[in-house]
C-alpha positions in Angstrom: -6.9 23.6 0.1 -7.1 24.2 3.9 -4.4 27.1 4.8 -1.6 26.0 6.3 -1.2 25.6 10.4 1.0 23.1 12.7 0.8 19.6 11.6 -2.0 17.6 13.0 -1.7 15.0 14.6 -1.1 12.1 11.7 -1.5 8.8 12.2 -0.5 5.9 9.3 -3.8 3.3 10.2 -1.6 0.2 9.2 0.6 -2.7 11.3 2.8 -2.9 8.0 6.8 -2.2 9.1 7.0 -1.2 5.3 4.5 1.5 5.6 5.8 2.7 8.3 9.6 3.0 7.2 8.4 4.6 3.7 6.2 6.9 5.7 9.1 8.1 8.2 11.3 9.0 5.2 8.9 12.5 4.9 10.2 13.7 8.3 6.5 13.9 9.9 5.8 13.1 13.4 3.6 10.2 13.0 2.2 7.1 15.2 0.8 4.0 13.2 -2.1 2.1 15.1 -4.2 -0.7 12.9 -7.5 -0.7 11.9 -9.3 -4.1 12.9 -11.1 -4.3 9.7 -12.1 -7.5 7.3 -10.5 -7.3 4.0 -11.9 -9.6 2.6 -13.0 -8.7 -0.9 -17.1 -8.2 -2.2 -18.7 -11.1 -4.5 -18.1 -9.4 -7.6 -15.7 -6.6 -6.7 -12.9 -5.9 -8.8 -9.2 -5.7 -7.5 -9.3 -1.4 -7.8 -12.6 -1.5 -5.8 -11.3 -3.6 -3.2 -8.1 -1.7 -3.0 -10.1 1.8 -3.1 -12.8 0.2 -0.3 -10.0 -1.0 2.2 -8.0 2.2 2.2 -10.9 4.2 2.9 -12.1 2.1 5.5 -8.6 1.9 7.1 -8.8 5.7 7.3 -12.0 6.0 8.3 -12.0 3.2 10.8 -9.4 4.7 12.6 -10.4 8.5 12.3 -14.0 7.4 13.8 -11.4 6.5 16.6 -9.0 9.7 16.8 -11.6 13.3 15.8 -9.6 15.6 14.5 -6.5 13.9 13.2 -5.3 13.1 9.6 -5.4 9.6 9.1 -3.5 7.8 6.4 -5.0 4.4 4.8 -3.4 2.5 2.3 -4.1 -1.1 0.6 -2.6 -3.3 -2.2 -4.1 -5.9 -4.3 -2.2 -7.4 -6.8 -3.3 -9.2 -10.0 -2.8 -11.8 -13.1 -4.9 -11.6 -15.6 -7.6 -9.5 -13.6 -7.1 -12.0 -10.6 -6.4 -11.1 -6.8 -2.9 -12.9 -5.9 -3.0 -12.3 -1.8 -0.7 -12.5 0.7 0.7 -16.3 0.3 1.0 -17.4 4.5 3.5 -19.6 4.0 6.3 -21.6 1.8 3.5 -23.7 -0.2 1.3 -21.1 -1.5 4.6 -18.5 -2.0 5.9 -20.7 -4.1 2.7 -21.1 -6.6 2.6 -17.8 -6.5 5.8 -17.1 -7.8 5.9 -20.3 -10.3 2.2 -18.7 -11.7 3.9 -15.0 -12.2 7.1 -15.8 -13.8 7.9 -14.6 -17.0 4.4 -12.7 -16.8 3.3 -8.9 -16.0 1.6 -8.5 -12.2 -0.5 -5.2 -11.6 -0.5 -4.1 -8.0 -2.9 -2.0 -7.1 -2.0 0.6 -4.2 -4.5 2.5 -3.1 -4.4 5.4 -0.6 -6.8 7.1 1.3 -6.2 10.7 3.8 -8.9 11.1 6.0 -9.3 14.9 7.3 -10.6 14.5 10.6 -11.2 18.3 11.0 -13.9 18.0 8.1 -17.4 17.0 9.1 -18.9 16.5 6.1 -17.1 12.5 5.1 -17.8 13.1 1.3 -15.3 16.2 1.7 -12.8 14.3 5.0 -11.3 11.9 2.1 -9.1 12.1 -0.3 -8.4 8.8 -2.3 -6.3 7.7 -5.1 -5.2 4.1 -6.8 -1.8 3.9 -8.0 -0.9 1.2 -10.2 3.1 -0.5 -10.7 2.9 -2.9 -13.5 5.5 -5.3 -12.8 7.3 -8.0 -15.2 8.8 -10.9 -13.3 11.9 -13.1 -15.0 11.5 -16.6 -16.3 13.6 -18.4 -13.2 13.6 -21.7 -12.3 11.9 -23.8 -9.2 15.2 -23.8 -7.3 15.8 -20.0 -7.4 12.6 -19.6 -6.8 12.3 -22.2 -3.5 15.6 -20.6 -2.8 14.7 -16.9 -2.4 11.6 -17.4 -0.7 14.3 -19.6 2.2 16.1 -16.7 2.8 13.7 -14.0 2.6 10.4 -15.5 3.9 8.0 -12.9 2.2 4.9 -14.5 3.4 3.3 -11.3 4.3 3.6 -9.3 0.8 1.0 -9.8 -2.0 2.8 -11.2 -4.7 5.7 -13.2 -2.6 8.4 -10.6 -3.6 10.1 -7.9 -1.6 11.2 -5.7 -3.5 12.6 -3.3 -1.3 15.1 -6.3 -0.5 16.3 -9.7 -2.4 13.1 -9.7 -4.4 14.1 -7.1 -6.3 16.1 -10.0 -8.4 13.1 -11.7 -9.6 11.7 -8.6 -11.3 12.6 -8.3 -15.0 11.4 -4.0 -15.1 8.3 -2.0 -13.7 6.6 0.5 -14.6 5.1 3.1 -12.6 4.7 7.2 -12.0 5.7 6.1 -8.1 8.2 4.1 -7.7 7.0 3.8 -3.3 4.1 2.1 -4.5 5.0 -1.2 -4.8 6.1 -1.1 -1.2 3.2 -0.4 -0.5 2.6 3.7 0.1 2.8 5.7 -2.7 4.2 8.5 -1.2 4.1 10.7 -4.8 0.9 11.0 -4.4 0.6 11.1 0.0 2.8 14.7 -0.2 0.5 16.2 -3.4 -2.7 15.3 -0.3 -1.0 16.1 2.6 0.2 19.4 0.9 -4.0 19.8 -0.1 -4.6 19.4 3.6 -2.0 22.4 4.8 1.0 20.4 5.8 4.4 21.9 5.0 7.1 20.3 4.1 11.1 21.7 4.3 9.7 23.7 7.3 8.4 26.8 5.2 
């Protein structure tokens, strides 16, 4: 653990609004700027990997940028049946989405990343960690289905479901040791790393 000092500067390396409202609930001075990264996922690579690749080189990508800072990286994949369900885009592919998952269990992935940008050495810089939210979503029909994604629009968020708003009345239960990681930062486990890195929270 690095001793305690005043807060680097700590930057969230994500465009996500969600992100940045769960981050602002620990109190930390913080600026978000995005990584312009592909993330698209490897031949072969399983949903963890990718998850575990992207935060990293979210981090990392915008660390490279910004020497000395702590950067914060974060990506979700979510799954059915060991496949990748992305971000739908629109109405169309929303709706499949959320026709193929009900009634069923979705594992999202969340993986973070803290980048310690006053380390040299990169094997020692990152800390990473994959938090999975296994998620059962109710049986509804098409018309509460077509209907919730009309007033919400979730056609950013893997999985077509906000939970943090109207979505959360699709979901059946979840399961998870963090319940901030389906939004998409699993903040549990960001305060055990920042605390690793010598932040301080409660101002002692």
């Amino acid at each position: 653990m690095i001793p305690s000092s005043p807060l680097p500067r700590l930057i969230l390396a994500s465009s996500s609004a969600y992100r940045r409202e769960l981050l602002g609930r620990l109190g930390l001075p913080f600026e978000a700027i995005a990584p312009d990264l592909d993330e698209t996922p490897l031949p072969g690579e399983t949903p963890p990997a990718t998850a575990l690749r992207l935060a990293r080189a979210k981090a990392e990508a915008v660390a490279r940028l910004h020497p000395g800072a702590l950067v914060i990286g974060s990506d979700q994949v979510a799954t059915l049946d060991d496949l990748q369900i992305g971000k739908p885009g629109d109405h169309a592919r929303a709706l499949a989405q959320l026709q193929l998952m009900r009634g069923r269990e979705v594992v999202f992935h969340t993986a973070l990343c803290l980048w310690d940008g006053r380390i040299d050495a990169p094997a020692a810089a990152a800390q990473v960690e994959n938090v999975q939210v296994r998620v059962r979503f109710r049986d509804l029909p098409d018309a509460e289905l077509d209907a919730y994604l009309r007033i919400e629009q979730p056609y950013d968020c893997a999985g077509s479901a906000k939970n943090e708003g109207l979505g959360i009345a699709l979901i059946e239960h979840i399961h998870s040791n963090d319940p901030t990681a389906l939004t998409g930062l699993p903040l549990i486990a960001l305060t055990g790393m920042l605390r690793r890195a010598g932040v301080r929270f409660f101002g002692t």
